[in-house]
N, C-alpha and C positions, 0 to 999 in steps of 0.2 A: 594554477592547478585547475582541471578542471573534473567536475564530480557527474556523472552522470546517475537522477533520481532517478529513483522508481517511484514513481506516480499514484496512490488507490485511489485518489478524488480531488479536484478541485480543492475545496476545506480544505484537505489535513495538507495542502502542499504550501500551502499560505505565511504560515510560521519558519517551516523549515526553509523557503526560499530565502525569506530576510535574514535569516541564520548564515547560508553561504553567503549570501550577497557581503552581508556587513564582514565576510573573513576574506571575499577579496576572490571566492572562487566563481569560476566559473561555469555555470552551471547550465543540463541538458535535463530535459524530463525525458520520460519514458513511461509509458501506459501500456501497460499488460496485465491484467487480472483474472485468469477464466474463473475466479471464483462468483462472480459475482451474480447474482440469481434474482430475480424475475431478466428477463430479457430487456423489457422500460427501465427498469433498474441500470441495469449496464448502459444504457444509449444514455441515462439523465446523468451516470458519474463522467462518461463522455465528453455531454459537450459542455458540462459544468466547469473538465478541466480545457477545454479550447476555449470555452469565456476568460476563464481567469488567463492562460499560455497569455490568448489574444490582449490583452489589459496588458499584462506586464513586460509582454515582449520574449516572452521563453521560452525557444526550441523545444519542440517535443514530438520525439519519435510514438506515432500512435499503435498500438498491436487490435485492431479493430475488429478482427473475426471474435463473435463471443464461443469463449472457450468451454462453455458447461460438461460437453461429453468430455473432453479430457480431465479436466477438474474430479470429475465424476467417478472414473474410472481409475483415480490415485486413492481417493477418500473411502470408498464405497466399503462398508465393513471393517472399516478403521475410523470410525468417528472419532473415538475419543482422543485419534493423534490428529484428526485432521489438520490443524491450524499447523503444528508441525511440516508435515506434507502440503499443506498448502505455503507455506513459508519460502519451504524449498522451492517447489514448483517456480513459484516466483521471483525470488531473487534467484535461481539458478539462470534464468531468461537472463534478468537483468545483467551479468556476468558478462555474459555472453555477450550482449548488447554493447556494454561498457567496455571487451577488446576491444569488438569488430569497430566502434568508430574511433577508436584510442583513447578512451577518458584515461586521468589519472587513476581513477578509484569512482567509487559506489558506493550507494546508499540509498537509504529507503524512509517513501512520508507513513511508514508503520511503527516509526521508532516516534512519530509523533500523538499515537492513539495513547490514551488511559485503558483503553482495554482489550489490549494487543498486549500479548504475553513476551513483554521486551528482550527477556533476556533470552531466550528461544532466538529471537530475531537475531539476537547479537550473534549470539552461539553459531548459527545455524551461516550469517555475512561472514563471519571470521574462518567459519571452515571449507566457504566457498573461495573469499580470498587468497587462503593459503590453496588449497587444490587450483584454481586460476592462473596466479599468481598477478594479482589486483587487487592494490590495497582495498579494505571497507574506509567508507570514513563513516565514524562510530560520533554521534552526537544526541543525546537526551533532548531530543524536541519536546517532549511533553513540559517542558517545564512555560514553553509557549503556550499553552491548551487556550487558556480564556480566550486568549489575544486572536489566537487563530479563528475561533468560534465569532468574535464581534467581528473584526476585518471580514471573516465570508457571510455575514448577516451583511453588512454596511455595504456589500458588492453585491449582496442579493444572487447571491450561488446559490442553488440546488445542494442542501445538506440530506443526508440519510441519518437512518438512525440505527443502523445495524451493520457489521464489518462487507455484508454483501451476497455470505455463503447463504444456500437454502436451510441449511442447519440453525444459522444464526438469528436468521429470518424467524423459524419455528420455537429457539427457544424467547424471541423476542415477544410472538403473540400468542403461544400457547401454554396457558396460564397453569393448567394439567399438566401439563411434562416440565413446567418448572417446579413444581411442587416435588414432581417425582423425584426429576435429576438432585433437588435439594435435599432426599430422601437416603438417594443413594450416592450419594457423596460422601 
């Protein structure tokens, strides 16, 4: 069988690859993200993941143009769904991606973060597979997290510390709008 990933980084692809491998699939990345903000930002999760592709040997369909005006233009006054809309945005690509070269199914290294709102993810694979008709293939990567985290230290990958968006970015270093958001929660 084979799974075509959707890709956010180097890192988090690390765990979930040894996950298909050891079940015998065969597996395709794919990198599309227009979430992702600073522009350096985008180009370091880039070639973080063709460091890693290149080491391990795994195809990967690259979507290179950075996407911020479209990203922008879904989210924009809808903050508080973003991740939702960004979700989509993103595995809907991937979908697409996963006919056009005929993978069995799809999946995504989002299902590997702690702080990616999983079942959204799930929700969101499942009602694209059904509308598709392309299985997801549905796997709890987080249960890899340490592992993932040492192996892309020990390969000396470019890790981030934030999911990518400008939003996340801001609630990352802006110590006043955490306070606020924790206010108004």
């Amino acid at each position: 069988m084979s799974v075509l990933l959707h890709i956010c980084c180097g890192p988090c692809a690390i765990y979930p690859l040894e996950v298909l491998k050891s079940q015998g699939l065969k597996t395709h990345g794919f990198f599309y993200n227009p979430n992702i903000h600073p522009y350096q930002e985008f180009r370091k999760r880039l070639e973080a993941l063709e460091q890693l592709a290149s080491r391990v040997g795994l195809p990967v369909e690259y979507y290179r143009e950075y996407g911020l005006r479209d990203y922008l233009r879904r989210v924009v006054f809808n903050e508080d769904s973003r991740c939702g809309l960004c979700y989509d945005m993103r595995l809907r690509m991937v979908v697409e991606q996963a006919k056009k070269i005929r993978a069995d199914a799809f999946s995504s290294t989002l299902l590997y973060s702690r702080y990616q709102n999983h079942e959204l993810i799930r929700h969101k694979a499942e009602e694209l597979a059904e509308e598709h008709r392309i299985p997801f293939y549905y796997h709890d990567f987080r249960e890899g997290w340490q592992q993932g985290i040492d192996m892309s230290r020990e390969m000396g990958l470019y890790r981030q510390s934030y999911c990518g968006c400008i939003y996340s970015e801001q609630e990352r270093y802006d110590k006043d709008f955490r306070k606020k958001k924790g206010r108004n929660s």
